[in-house]
C-alpha positions in Angstrom: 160.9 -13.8 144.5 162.5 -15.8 141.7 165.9 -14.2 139.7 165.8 -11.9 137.0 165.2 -13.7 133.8 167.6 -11.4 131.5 171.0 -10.1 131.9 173.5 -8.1 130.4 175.7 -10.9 130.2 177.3 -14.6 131.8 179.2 -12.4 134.7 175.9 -10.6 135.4 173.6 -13.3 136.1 176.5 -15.2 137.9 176.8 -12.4 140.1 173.2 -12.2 140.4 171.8 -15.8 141.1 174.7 -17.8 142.8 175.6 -17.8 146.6 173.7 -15.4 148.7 172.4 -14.0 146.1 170.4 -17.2 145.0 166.9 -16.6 145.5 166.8 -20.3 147.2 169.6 -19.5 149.7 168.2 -19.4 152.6 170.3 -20.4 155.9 167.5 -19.7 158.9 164.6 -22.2 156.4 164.2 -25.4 158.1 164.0 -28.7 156.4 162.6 -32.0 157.7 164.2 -34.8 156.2 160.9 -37.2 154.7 163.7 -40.1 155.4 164.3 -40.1 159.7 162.7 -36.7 160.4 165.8 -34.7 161.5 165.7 -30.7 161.2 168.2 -29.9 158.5 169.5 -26.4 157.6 171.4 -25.4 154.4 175.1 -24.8 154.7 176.7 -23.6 151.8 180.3 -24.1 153.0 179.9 -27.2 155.4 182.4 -30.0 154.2 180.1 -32.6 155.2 176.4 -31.8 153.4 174.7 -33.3 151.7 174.1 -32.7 147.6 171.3 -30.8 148.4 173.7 -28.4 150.7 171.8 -29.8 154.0 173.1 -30.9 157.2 171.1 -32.0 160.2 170.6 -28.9 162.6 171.6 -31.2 165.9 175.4 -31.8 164.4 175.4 -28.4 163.5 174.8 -27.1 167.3 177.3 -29.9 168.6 179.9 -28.7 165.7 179.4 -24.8 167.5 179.9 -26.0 170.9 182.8 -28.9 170.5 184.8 -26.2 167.8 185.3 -28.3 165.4 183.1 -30.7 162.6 181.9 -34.1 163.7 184.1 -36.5 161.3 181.2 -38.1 158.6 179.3 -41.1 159.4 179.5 -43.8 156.5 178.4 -47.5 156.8 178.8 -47.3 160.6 181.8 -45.5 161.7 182.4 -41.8 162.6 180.8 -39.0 164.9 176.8 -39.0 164.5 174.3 -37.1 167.0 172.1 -38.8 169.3 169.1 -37.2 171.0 169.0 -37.8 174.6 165.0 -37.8 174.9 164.7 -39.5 171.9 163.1 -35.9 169.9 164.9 -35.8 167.0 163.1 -31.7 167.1 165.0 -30.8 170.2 168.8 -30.0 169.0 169.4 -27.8 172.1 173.0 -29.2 173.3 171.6 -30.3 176.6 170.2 -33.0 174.8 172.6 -34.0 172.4 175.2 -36.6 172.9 178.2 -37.5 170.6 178.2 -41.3 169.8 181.7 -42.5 168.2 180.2 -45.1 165.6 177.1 -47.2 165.5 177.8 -49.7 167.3 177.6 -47.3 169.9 174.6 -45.4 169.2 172.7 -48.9 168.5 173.7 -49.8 172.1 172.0 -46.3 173.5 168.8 -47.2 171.8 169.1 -50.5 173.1 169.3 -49.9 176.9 166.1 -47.2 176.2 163.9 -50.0 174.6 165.2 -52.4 177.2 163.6 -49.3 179.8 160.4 -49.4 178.1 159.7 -53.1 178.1 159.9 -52.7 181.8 158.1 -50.5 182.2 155.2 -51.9 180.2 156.1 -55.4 182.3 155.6 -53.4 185.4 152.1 -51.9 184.1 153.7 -48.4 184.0 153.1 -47.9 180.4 150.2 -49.3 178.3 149.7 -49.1 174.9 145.8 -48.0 173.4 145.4 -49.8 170.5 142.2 -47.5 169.6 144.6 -44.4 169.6 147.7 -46.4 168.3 150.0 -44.4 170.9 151.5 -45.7 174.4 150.4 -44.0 177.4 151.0 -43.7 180.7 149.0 -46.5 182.8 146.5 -45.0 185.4 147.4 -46.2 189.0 145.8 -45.4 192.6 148.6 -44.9 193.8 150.6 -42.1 191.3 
């Protein structure tokens, strides 16, 4: 529940509503970003959060497994996180991949839309325009 309204004194409620102690401090709560969608989790002590004290779950699993932080991404260069099957839900490692800039990363979803336009070409894929979603074309022969 919310803090204790009254204390004894300043080093009393210090003590009592900062850190871990914070009834908002929770590190296993996730957040989805309204802006791109990613899973965020709140990390206190990371050097690179945001002002909010977030950071993006799938940098945070590639940070555990690499030993080290991801150098920050501003205006296009440094270390971001790209997911693999394109679910920006599914941070398991398996799926992550490391892109050095974004000129990189661009370059990834590039050759995956490049993929899907021939797919649709090929009559693989369709897209309903009733449902508003693409789908996967039915053939005689599949």
């Amino acid at each position: 529940g919310k803090p204790q309204r009254s204390f004894c004194n300043d080093d009393c409620r210090v003590v009592a509503i900062s850190g871990k102690n914070h009834y908002m401090h929770d590190l296993d709560k996730e957040y989805i970003r309204k802006k791109g969608g990613y899973v965020m989790l709140k990390r206190y002590d990371h050097p690179h959060r945001n002002k909010d004290n977030l950071v993006a779950r799938a940098r945070l699993v590639v940070e555990k497994h690499i030993g080290r932080y991801l150098t920050p991404f501003l205006n296009g260069i440094g270390e971001l996180t790209h997911h693999i099957n394109m679910d920006k839900h599914e941070d398991k490692y398996e799926n992550l991949l490391v892109c050095d800039g974004a000129a990189i990363h661009q370059e990834l979803h590039g050759t995956y839309n490049k993929l899907c336009k021939g797919l649709m070409d090929d009559g693989i894929v369709g897209f309903d325009s009733k449902t508003g979603y693409f789908r996967k074309e039915k053939t005689n022969d599949r």
